[in-house]
C-alpha positions in Angstrom: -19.9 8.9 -11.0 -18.1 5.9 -12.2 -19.0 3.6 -14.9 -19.7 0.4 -15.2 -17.2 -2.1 -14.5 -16.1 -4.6 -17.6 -16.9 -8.5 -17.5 -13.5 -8.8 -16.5 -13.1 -5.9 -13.7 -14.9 -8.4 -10.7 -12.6 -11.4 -11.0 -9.8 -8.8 -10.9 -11.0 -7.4 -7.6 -11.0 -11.3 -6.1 -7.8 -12.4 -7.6 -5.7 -9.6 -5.9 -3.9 -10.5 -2.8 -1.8 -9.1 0.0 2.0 -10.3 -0.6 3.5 -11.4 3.1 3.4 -8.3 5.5 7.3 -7.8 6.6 8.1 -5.7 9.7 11.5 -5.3 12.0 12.5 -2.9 14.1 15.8 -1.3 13.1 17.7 -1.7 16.1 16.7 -4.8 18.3 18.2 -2.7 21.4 17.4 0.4 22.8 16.5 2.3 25.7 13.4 3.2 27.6 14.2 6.9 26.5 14.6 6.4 22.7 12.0 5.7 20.0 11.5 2.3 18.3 11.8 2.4 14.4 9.9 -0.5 12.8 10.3 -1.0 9.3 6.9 -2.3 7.4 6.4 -3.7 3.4 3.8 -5.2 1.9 2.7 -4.9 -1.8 -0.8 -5.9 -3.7 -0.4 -8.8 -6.3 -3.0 -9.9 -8.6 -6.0 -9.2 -10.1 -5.8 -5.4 -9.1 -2.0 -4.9 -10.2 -2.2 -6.6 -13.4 -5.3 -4.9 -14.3 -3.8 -1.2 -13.7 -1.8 -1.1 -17.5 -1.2 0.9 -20.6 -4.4 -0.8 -22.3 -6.6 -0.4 -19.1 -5.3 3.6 -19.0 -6.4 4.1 -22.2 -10.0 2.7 -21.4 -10.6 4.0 -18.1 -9.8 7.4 -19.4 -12.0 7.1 -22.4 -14.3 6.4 -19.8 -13.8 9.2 -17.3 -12.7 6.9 -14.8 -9.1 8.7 -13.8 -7.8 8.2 -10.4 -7.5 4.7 -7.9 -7.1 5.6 -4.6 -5.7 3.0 -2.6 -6.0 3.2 1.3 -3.6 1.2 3.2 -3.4 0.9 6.9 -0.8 -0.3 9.3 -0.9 -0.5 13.3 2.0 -2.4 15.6 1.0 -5.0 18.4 2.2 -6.2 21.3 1.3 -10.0 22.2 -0.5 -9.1 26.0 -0.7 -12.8 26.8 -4.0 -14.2 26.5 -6.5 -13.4 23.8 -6.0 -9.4 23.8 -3.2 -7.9 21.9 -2.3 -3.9 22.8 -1.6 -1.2 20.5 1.5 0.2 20.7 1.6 2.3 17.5 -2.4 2.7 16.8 -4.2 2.1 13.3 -2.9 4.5 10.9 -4.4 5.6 7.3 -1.5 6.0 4.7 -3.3 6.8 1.2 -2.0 6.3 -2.7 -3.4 7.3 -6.1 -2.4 6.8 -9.5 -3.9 9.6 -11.7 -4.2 8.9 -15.3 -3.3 12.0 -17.6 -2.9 13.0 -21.0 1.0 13.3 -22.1 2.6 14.8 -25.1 6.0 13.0 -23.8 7.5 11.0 -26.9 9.6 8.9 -24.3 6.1 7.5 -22.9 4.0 7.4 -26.0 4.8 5.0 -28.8 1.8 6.2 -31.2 -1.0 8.8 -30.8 -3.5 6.4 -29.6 -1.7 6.2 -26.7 -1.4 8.9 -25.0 -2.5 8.1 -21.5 0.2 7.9 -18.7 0.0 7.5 -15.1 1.6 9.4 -12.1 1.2 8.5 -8.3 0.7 10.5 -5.3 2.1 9.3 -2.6 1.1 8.9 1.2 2.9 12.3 2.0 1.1 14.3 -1.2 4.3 14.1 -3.5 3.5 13.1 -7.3 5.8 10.5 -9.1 6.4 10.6 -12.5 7.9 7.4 -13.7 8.5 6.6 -17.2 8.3 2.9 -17.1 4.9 1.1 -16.5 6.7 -1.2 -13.7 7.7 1.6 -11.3 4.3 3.1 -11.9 2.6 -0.1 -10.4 6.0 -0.6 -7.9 5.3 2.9 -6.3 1.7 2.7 -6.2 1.0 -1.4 -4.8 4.1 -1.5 -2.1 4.0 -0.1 1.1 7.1 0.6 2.4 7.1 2.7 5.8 9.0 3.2 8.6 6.7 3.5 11.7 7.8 5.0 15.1 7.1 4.0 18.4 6.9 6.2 21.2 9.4 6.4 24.1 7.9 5.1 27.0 5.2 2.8 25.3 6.7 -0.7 25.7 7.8 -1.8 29.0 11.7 -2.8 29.6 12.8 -6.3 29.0 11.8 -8.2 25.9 8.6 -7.2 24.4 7.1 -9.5 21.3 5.8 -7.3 18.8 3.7 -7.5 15.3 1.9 -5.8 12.4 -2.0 -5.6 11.1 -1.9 -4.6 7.8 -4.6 -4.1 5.2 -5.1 -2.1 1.8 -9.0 -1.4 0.7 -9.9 0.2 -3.1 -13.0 1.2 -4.8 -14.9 -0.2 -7.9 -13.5 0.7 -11.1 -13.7 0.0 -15.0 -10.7 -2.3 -14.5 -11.8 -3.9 -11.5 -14.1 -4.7 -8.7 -13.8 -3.3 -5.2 -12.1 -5.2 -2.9 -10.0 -5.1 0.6 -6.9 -7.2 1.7 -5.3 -7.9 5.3 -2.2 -9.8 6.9 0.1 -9.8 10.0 3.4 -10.0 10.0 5.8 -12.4 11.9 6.4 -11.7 15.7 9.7 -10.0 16.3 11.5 -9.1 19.9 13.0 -5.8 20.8 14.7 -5.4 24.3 14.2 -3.0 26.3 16.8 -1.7 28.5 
């Protein structure tokens, strides 16, 4: 069970936001036979991202309260004329979490009252050990994926194509819960 959230932990929650979603394909040419590589990155600012520090690790462990889970999601579109948009690459679930730990490292402690550290686990189960408090929060707030569409699954000539993004989180000491969403800008790729 978690515990209670500070005073502060709800405005953090509504001050985070969704930085612009930006997506292109890697080539703007291919074939009907080939994949299409599109290249999505987004990242969480505010509230949330500020929160998630050295004096907030400490807390939150104190407090049992030792892993944010971040649940991002990313789907490509292709404008269908009209109201109605198609998926071409459907929804898909991409998960983070920092995990707070205990460390004896000298390099990441500067006293013994702080001894908490975090690591993230990223969206294919890898843990990253960073000994800098900005890559922690780089690593674990940006999403940064390259997403494939099928062969076959856009029709030839020029199709217009975009993203739906959105990252969700839970309720923690630190902050509030809270969920995000953007599109990116329409981009083109032809078809041959």
């Amino acid at each position: 069970m978690i515990p209670s959230p500070s005073k502060e932990a709800p405005a953090a929650g509504r001050t985070t936001t969704l930085s612009e979603v930006v997506a292109g394909p890697v080539h703007r040419e291919t074939t009907a036979d080939q994949n299409v590589d599109v290249r999505v990155r987004f990242s969480i600012q505010g509230g949330l991202r500020d929160a998630y520090d050295r004096s907030c690790w400490q807390t939150a462990y104190a407090e049992h309260d030792t892993l944010l889970r971040i649940i991002f999601h990313a789907g490509i579109y292709r404008k269908a004329g009209g109201v109605l948009d198609r998926a071409v690459v459907k929804k898909t679930k991409f998960v983070k979490k920092g995990k707070l730990y205990w460390t004896r490292n000298p390099d990441l402690t500067d006293n013994t009252a702080n001894r908490i550290w975090s690591f993230v686990v990223d969206e294919d189960g890898a843990a990253r050990v960073h000994d800098k408090e900005e890559d922690v929060k780089d690593t674990l707030f940006t999403f940064d994926r390259t997403l494939t569409i099928p062969a076959g699954s856009l029709k030839k000539g020029t199709n217009t194509l975009f993203v739906k993004a959105s990252a969700r989180w839970f309720r923690h000491t630190y902050a509030g819960s809270g969920s995000l969403s953007g599109s990116s800008r329409q981009f083109d790729v032809a078809i041959l």
